[in-house]
C-alpha positions as CSV (number, residue, x, y, z in Angstrom):
1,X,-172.1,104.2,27.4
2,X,-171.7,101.5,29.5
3,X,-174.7,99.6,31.2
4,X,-172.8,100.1,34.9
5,X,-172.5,104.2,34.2
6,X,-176.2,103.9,32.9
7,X,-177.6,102.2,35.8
8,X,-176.1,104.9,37.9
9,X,-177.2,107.9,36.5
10,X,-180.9,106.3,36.7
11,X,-180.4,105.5,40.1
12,X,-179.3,108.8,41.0
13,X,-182.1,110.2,38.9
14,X,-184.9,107.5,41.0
15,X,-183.3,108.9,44.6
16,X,-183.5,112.8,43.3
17,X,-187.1,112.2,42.2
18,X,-187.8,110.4,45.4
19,X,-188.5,106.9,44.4
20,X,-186.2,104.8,46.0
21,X,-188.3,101.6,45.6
22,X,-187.0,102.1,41.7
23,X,-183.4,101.6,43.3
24,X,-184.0,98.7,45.3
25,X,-185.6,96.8,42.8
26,X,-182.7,97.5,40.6
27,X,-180.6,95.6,43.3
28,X,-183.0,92.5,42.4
29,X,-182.8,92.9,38.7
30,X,-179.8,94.7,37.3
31,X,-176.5,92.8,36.3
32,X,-173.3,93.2,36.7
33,X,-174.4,95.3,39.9
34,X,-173.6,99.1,41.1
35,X,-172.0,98.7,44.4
36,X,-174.2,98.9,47.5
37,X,-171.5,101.5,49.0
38,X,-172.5,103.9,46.0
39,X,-176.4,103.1,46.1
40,X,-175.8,103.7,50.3
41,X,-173.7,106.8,49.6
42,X,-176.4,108.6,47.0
43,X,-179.6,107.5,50.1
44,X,-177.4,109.5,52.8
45,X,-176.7,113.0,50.1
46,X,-180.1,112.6,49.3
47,X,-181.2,112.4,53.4
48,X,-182.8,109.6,52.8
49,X,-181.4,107.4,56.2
50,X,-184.1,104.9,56.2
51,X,-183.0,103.6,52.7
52,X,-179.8,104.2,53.1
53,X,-179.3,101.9,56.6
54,X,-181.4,99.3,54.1
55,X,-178.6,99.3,51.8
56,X,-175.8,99.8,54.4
57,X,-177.0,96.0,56.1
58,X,-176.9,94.6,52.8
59,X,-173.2,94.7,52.0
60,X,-171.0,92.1,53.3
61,X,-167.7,94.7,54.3
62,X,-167.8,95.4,58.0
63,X,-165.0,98.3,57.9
64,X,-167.4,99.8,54.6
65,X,-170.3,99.4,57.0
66,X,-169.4,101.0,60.1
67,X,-167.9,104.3,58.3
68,X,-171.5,104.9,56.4
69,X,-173.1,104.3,59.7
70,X,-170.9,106.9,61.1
71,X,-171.5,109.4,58.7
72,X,-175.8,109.1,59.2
């Protein structure tokens, strides 16, 4: 399995479990990186908006932005 399918069933498995710390320090520490329109994406099915805006600010696609601000 590749590290990039890996990192995203954990990070999937961190938001169900409610620990999305876990997910935000694997934006610090993981490499090559899950996209931050994924990692948003997984925060808003989960209902977690707080987190999700967090990740939303951090990608650098303006278009990208504004539609997961929309769908909060």
């Amino acid at each position: 399995m590749n590290d990039i399918v890996f990192w995203a069933i954990e990070a999937r498995i961190f938001i169900e479990m409610n620990k999305p710390n876990e997910v935000l320090q694997y934006l610090k520490e993981k490499s090559p990186k899950l996209p931050l329109k994924y990692i948003a994406e997984m925060f808003i099915e989960a209902g977690d908006k707080e987190h999700a805006i967090e990740a939303i600010t951090k990608m650098k696609d303006a278009e990208e932005k504004v539609s997961l601000l929309i769908s909060i």
